[in-house]
C-alpha positions as CSV (number, residue, x, y, z in Angstrom):
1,X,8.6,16.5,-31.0
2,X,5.0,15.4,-29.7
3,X,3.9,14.0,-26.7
4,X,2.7,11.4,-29.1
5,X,6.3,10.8,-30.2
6,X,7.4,10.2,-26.7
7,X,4.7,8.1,-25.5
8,X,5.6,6.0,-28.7
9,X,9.4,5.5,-28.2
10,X,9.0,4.4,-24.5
11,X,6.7,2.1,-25.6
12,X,9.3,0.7,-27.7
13,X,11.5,1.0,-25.4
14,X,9.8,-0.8,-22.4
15,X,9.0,-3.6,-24.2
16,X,12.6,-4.0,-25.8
17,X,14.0,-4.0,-22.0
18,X,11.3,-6.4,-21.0
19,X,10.6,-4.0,-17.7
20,X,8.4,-5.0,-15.0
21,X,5.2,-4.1,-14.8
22,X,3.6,-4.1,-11.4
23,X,3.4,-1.0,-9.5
24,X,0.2,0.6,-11.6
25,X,-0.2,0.3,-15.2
26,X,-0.6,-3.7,-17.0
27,X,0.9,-2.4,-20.3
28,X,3.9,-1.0,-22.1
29,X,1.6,1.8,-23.6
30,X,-0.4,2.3,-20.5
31,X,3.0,2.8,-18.5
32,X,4.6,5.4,-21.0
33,X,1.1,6.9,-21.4
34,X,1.5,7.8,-17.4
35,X,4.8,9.0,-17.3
36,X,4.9,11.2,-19.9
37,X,2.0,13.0,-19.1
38,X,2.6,12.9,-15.9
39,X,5.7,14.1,-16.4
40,X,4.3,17.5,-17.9
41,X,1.5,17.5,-15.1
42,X,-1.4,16.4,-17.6
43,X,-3.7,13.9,-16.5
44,X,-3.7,10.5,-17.4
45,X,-7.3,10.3,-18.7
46,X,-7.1,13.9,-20.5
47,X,-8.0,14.1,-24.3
48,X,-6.1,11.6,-26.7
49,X,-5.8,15.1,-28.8
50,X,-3.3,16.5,-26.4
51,X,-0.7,13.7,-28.0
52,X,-0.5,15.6,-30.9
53,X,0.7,18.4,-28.7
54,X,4.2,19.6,-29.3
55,X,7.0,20.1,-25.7
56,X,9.0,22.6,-24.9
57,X,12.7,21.8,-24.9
58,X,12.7,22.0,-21.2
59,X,9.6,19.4,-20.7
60,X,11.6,17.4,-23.3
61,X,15.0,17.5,-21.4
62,X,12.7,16.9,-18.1
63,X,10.6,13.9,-20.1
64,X,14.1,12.2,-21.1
65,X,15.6,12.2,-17.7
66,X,12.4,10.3,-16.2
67,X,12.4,7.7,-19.0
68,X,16.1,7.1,-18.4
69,X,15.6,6.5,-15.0
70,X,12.8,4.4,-15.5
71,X,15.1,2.2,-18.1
72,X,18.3,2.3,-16.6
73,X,17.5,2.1,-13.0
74,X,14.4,0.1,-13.4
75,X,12.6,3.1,-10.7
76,X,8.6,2.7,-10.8
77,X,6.5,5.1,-12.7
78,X,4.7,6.6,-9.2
79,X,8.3,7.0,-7.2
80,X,9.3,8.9,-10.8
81,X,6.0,11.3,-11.0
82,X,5.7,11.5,-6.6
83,X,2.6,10.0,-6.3
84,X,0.5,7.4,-6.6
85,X,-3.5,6.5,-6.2
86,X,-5.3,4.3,-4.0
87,X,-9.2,3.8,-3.3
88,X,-9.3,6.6,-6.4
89,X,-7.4,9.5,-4.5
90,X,-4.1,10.6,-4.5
91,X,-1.4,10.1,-2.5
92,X,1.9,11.5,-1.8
93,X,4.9,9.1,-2.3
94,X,8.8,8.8,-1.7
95,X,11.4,6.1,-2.0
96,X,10.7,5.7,2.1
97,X,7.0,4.5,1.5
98,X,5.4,1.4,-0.3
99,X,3.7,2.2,-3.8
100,X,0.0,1.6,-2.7
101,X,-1.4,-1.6,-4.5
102,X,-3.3,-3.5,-1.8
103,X,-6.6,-5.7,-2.3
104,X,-7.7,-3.8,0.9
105,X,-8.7,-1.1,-1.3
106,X,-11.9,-3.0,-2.1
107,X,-12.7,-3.9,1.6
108,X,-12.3,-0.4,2.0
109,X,-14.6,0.6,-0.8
110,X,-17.9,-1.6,0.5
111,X,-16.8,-0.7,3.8
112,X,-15.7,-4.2,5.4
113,X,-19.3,-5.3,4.8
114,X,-19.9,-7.7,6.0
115,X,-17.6,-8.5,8.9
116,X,-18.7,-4.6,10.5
117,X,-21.9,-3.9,10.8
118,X,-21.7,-0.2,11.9
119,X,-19.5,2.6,11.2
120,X,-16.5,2.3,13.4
121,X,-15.6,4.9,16.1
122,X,-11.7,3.9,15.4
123,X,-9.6,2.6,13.7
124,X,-5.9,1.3,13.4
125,X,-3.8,1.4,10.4
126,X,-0.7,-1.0,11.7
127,X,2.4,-0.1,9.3
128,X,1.0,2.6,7.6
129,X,3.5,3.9,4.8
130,X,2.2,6.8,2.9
131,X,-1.0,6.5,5.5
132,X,-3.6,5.6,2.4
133,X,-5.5,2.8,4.0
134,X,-6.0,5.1,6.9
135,X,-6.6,7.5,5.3
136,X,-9.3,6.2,2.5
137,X,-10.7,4.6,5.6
138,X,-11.6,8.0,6.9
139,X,-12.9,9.2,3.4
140,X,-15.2,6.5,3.7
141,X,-16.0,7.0,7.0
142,X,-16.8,10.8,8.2
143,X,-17.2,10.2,11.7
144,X,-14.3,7.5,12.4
145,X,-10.9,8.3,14.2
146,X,-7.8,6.8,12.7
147,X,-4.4,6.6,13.8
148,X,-1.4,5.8,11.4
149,X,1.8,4.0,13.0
150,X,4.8,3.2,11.5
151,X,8.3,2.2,12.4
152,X,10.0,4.5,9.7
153,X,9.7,7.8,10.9
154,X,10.5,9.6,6.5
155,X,7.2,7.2,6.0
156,X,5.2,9.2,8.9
157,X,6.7,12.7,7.6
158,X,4.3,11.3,4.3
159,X,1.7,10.1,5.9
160,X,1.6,13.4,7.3
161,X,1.5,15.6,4.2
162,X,-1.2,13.4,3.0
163,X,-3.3,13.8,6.1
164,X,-2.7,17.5,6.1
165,X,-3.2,17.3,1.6
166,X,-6.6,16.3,2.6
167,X,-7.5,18.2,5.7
168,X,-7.8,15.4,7.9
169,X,-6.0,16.4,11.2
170,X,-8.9,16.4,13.1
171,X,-9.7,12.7,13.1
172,X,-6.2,11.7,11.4
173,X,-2.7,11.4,13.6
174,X,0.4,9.7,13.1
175,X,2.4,7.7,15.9
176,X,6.0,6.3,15.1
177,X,5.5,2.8,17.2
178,X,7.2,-0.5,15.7
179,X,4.2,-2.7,15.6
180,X,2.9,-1.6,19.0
181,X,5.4,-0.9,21.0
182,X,4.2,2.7,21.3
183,X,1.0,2.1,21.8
184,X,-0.7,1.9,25.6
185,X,-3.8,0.2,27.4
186,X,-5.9,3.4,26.2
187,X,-5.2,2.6,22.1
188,X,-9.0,0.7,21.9
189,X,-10.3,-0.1,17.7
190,X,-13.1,-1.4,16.3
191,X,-10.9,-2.0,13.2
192,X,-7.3,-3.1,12.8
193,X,-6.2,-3.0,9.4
194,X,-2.6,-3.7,8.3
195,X,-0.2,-4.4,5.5
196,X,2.7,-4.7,7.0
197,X,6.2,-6.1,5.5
198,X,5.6,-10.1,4.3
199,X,8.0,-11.2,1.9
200,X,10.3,-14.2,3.0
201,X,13.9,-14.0,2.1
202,X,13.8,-16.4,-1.2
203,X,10.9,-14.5,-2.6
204,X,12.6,-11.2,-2.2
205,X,15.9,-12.7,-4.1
206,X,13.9,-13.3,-6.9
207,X,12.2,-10.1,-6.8
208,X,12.6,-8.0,-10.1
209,X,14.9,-5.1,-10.3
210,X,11.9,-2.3,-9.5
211,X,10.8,-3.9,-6.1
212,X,14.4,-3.2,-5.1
213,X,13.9,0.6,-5.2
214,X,11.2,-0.1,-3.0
215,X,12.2,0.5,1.3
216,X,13.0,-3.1,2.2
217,X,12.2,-2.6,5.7
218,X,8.1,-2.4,4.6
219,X,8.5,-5.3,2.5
220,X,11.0,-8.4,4.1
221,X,9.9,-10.3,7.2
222,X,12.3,-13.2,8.4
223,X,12.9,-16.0,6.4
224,X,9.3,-16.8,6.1
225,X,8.1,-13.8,5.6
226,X,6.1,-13.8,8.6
227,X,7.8,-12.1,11.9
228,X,5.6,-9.0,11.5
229,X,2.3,-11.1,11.1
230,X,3.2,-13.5,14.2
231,X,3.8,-10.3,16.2
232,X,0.2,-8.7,15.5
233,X,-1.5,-12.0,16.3
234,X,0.2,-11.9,19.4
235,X,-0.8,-8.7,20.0
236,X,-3.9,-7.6,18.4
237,X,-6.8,-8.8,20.8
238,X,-4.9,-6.3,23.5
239,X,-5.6,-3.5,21.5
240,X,-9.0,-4.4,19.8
241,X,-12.9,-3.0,21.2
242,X,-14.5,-6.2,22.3
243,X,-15.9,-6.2,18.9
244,X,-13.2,-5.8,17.3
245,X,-11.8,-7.3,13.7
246,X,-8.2,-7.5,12.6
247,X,-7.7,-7.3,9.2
248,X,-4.1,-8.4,7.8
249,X,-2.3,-8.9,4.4
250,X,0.1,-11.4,4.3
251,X,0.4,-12.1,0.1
252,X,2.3,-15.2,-0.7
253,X,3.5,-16.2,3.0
254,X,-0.5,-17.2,3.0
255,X,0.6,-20.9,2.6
256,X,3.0,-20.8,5.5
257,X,1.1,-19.2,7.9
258,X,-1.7,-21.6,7.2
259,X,0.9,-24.0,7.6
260,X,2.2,-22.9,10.8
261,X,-1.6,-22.0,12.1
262,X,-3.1,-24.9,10.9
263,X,-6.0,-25.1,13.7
264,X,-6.6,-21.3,13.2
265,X,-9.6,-19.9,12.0
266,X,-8.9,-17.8,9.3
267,X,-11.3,-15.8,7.0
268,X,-9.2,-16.0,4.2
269,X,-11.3,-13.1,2.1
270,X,-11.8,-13.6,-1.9
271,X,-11.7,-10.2,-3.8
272,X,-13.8,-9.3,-7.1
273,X,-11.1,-7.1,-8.6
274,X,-8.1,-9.3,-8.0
275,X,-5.7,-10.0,-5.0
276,X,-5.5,-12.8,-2.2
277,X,-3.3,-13.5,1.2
278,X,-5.9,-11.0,3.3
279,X,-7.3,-12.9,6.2
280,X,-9.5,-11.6,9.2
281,X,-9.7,-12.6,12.7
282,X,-12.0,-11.3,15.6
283,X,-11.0,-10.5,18.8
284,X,-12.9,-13.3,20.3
285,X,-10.9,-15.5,17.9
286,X,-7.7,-14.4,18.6
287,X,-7.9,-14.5,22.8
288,X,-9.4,-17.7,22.1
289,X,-6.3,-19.2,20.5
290,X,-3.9,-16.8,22.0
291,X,-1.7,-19.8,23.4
292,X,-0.9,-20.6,19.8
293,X,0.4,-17.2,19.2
294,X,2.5,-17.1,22.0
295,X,3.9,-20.2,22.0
């Protein structure tokens, strides 16, 4: 009858069907907490009183459809409720976009201090999804341009929303480039920053059921994981302010790229709140040992 009651038996229930956790919440309790209030559009961190709070029959029906789906087809609690948050704002979300999780968060947060010393004048979000590094990087930064690109053009119609959610058209647009293919000699940054798709074949095979409702053209990458990564060191230093730092997210295909670079200078940057595989290269760095890139 309660919210209570429903947060309880999902509880239960996640645990009984061993679900995956990884998209949000570490805990059974935590993860039904989230859906079910989010469900009835409470908020997550409202009164513990409100469990004691009784549903209508058609928040109940709408409650029980969620948790089925969440059960039976293994779909992540932010794809189920539309949104998801990142650098503590909200962001639009669909089955075309990632569910934002990156360590960049944190860079983001102190500002990529140390490796920029001033505010940038703009900056490059390389494979953007929902657009909420991008984004958060121009919440952090008032004055800074930023331009989203993305090869799936349903993940720029987000990207959009979210710019225009947070009235950011004026220093935020969208470009639908694979990689940068659409970009031109006039695209200059101070700051590339990029998540883009990493996961080698055997890693995704092994992936539990939830990643698979997940687009698995922003997550796979070759057989190594690493077609996208190899194309943006190829490609970076064109596009980067002489200045310029590219920041990129590779996860587990850290150990082969290593492998692959081994004479390669990377920053390999250590994060306080959890998270690895983000390395940084300068521009300087990357003309320097173009000839390993291209070859």
């Amino acid at each position: 009858m309660t919210i209570r009651d429903y947060v309880r038996w999902a509880t239960s229930e996640f645990d009984r069907r061993q679900l995956f956790l990884g998209h949000g919440s570490d805990s059974y309790w935590d993860e039904a907490t989230f859906l079910v209030l989010g469900a009835i559009h409470l908020p997550w961190d409202c009164s513990a009183n409100i469990l004691d709070a009784r549903l209508t029959e058609e928040e109940k029906q709408h409650v029980q459809t969620l948790l089925r789906r969440r059960i039976e087809d293994h779909v992540p609690v932010p794809y189920l409720l539309g949104e998801a948050w990142f650098c503590d704002l909200r962001f639009k979300i669909n089955e075309h976009t990632l569910i934002p999780r990156s360590p960049i968060a944190e860079l983001i947060q102190h500002r990529f201090a140390p490796w920029l010393s001033q505010e940038p004048d703009s900056i490059l979000d390389l494979c953007t999804g929902s657009g909420c590094i991008g984004i958060a990087c121009a919440h952090e930064f008032d004055q800074t341009r930023v331009l989203l690109t993305d090869i799936s053009a349903e993940a720029l119609v987000v990207a959009q929303q979210n710019i225009t959610d947070y009235r950011l058209e004026d220093r935020v647009s969208v470009l639908h480039s694979d990689l940068f293919s659409a970009l031109t000699e006039a695209h200059q940054f101070d700051l590339i920053v990029t998540n883009p798709p990493y996961v080698d074949a055997e890693d995704f095979a092994d992936m539990p059921e939830e990643y698979r409702n997940e687009p698995s053209l922003a997550l796979v990458s070759g057989h190594d994981g690493l077609d996208a990564c190899k194309e943006i060191l190829r490609r970076s230093a064109d596009h980067l302010t002489e200045h310029g730092v590219l920041i990129c997210e590779v996860g587990n295909s850290a150990g082969a790229l290593q492998e692959q670079y081994p004479d390669i200078p990377f920053t390999w940057i250590e994060f306080q709140n959890g998270g690895f595989g983000v390395f940084l290269l300068t521009k300087a760095e990357l003309l320097e040992h173009r000839h390993w890139f291209e070859n």
